[in-house]
C-alpha positions as CSV (number, residue, x, y, z in Angstrom):
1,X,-3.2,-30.6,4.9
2,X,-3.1,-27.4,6.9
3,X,-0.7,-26.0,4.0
4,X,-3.2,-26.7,1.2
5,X,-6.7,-25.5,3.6
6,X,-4.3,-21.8,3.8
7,X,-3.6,-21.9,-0.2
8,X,-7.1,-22.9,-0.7
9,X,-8.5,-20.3,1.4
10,X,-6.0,-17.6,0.2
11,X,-7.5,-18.3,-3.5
12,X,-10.7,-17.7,-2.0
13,X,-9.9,-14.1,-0.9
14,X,-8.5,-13.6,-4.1
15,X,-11.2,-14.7,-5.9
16,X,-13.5,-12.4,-3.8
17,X,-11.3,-9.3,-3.8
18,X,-11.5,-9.5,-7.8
19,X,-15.1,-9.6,-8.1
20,X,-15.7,-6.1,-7.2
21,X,-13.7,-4.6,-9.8
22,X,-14.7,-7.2,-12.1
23,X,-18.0,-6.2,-11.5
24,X,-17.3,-2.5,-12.0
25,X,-15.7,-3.1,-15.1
26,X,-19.0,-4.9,-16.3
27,X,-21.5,-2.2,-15.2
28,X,-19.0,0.3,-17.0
29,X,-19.0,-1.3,-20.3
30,X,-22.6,-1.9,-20.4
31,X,-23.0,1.8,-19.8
32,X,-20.0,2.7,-22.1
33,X,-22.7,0.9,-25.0
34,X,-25.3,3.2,-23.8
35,X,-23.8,6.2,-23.9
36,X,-22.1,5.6,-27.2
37,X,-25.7,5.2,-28.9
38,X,-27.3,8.2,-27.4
39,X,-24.2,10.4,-28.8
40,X,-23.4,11.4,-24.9
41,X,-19.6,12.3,-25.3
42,X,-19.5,13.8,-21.8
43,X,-21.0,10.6,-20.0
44,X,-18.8,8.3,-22.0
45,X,-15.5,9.9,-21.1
46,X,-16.9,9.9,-17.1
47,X,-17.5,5.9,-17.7
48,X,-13.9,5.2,-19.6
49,X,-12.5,7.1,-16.3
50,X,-14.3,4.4,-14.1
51,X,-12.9,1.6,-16.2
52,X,-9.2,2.9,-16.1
53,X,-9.9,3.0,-12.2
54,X,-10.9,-0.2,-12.4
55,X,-8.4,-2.2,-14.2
56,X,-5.8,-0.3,-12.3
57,X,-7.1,-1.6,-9.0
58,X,-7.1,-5.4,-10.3
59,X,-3.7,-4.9,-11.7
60,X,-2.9,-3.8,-7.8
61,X,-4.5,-7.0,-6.9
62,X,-3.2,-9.1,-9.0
63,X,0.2,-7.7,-8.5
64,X,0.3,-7.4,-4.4
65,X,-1.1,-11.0,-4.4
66,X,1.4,-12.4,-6.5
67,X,4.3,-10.5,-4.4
68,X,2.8,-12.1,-1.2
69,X,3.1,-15.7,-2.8
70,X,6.6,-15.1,-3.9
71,X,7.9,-14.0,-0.6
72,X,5.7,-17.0,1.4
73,X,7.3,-19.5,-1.3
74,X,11.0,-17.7,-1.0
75,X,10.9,-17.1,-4.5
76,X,12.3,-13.4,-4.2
77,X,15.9,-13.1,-3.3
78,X,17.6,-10.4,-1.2
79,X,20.4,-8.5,-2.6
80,X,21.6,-5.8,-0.5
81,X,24.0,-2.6,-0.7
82,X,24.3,0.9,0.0
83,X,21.4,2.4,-0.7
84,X,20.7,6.6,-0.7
85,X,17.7,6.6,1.2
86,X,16.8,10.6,0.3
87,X,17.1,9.7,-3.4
88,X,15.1,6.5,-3.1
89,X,12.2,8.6,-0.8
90,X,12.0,11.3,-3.4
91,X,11.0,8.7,-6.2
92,X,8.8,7.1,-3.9
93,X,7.1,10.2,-3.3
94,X,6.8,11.0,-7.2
95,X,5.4,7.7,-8.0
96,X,2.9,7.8,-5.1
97,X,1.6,11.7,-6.0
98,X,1.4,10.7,-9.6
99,X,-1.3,7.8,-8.7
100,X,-2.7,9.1,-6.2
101,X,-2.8,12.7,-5.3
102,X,-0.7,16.2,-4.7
103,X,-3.4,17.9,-1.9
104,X,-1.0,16.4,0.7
105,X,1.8,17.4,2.4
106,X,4.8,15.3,2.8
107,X,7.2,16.0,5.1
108,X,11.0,14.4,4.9
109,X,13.3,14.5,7.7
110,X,16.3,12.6,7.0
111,X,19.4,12.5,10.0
112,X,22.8,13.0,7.6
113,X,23.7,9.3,9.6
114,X,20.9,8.0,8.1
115,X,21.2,9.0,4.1
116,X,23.0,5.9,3.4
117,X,21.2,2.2,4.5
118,X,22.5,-1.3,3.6
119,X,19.3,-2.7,2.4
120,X,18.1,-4.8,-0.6
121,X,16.6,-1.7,-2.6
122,X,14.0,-2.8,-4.6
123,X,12.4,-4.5,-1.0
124,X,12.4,-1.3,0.1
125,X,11.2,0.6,-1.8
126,X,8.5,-1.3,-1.8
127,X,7.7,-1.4,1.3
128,X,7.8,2.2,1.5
129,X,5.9,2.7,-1.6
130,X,3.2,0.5,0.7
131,X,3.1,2.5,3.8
132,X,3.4,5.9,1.9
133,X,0.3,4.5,-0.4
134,X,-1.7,3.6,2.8
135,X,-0.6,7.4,4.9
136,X,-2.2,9.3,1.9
137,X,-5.4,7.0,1.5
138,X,-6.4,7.1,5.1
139,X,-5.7,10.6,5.6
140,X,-8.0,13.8,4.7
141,X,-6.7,15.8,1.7
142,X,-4.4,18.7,3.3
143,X,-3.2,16.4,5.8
144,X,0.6,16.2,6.7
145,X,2.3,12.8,5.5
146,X,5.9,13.2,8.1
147,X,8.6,10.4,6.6
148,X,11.4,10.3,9.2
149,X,15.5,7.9,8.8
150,X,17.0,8.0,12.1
151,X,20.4,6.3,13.5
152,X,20.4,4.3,16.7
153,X,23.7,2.6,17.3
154,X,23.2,-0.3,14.9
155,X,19.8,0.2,13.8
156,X,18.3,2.7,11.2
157,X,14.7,3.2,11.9
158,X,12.4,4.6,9.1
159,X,9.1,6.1,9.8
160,X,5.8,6.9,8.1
161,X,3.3,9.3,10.3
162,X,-0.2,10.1,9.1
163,X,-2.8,12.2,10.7
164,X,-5.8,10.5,9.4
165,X,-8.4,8.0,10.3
166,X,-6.4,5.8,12.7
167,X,-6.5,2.5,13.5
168,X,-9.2,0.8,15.8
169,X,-7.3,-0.8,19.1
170,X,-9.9,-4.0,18.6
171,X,-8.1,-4.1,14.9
172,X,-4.6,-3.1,15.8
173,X,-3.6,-7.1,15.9
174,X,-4.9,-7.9,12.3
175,X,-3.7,-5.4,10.1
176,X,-1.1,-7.2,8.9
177,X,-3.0,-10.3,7.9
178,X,-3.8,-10.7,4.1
179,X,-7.2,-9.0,2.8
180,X,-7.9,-7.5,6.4
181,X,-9.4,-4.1,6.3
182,X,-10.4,-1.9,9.9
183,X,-14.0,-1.8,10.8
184,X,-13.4,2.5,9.9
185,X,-12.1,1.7,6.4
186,X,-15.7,0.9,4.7
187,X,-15.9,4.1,2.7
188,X,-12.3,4.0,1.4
189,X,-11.2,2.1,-1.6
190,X,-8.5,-0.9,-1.0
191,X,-8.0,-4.8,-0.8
192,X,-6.5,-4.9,2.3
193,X,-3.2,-6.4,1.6
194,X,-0.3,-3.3,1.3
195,X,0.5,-4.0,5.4
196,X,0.7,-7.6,4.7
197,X,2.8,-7.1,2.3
198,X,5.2,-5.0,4.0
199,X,4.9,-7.4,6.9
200,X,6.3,-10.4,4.5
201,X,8.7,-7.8,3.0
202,X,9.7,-6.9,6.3
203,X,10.6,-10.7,7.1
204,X,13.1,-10.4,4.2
205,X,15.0,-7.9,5.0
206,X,14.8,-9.3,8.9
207,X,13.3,-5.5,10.0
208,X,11.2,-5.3,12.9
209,X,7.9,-3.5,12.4
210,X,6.2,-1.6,15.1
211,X,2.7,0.6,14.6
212,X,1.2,2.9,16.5
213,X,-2.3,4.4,16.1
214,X,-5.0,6.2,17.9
215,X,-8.6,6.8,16.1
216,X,-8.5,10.3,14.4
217,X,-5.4,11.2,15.4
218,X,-3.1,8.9,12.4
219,X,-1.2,6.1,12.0
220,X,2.6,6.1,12.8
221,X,4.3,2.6,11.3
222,X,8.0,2.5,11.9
223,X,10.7,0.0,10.1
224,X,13.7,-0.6,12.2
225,X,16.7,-2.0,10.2
């Protein structure tokens, strides 16, 4: 019972996460049928921008959803090897810039100990695509984005620093839960699910997850392997 209330209530932040967009997507075509019979070329290309914003953020949906469900139902498998963490950063920076923005500056420091990590690489790289994504929404454009792989005995620890927004302390302890967004975070866009996702990710891979944050002064989340 307590397994089908959870599923029931995790369709129900679904189905409430997609109605914004949806709704965006309505206003936009209704306004796309406007413009088109008043001749207004300008407004029209302004309202098919909206729309591409718009289906890209409930394809994020959609597709950070569904990755939460497969890890909760252990329906994504963990295949690890050696993995060149300045080669995998480097396309995870590319991917994130071309999405989302180049006015910020990232930062790499990577310990020659640390270049090579036994890790599944695809889990990875999602989770860092997540944290990365998260650094440059939160943060103000010109802002320093500081990615850091360091060697501990054993361990490999893997850091992403902001200096944006923060974190409130009275929301510090619900970040990682699905659809959760910080009292601060009104005014940016988002569904609230890239830190549960790299929570469940995390699990995976058997990483320990530690953040740190202080209200604008950033966000430091570290991933210790």
């Amino acid at each position: 019972m307590g397994k089908r209330n959870s599923k029931n209530n995790y369709i129900e932040l679904i189905t409430h996460q997609l109605r914004t967009p949806l709704s965006t997507l309505q206003s936009s075509v209704d306004l796309l049928e406007l413009y088109i019979q008043k001749g207004n070329r300008a407004r029209q290309l302004q309202v098919l921008n909206k729309v591409r914003k718009g289906l890209n953020e409930l394809r994020k949906i959609i597709d950070q959803s569904t990755l939460i469900y497969k890890a909760e139902a252990n329906k994504l498998s963990v295949t690890k090897k050696e993995v060149n963490f300045r080669e995998l950063i480097n396309d995870i920076i590319e991917i994130v810039i071309t999405d989302t923005s180049d006015k910020h500056f990232i930062n790499v420091e990577i310990e020659n100990s640390a270049e090579t990590i036994y890790s599944d690489e695809l889990i990875l790289k999602e989770i860092l695509l997540n944290l990365l994504t998260n650094a440059i929404k939160y943060s103000p454009e010109g802002g320093q984005i500081k990615i850091t792989a360091t060697r501990r005995g054993n361990r490999t620890i893997l850091s992403v620093k902001d200096e944006g927004m923060g974190i409130p302390a009275s929301d510090i302890n619900k970040v990682f839960e699905p659809f959760f967004r910080g009292s601060n975070t009104s005014e940016t866009d988002g569904a609230g699910l890239g830190l549960s996702i790299v929570k469940k990710l995390s699990a995976l891979l058997q990483a320990g997850i530690e953040i740190e944050s202080a209200i604008n002064k950033g966000t430091e989340v570290k991933l210790v392997l």
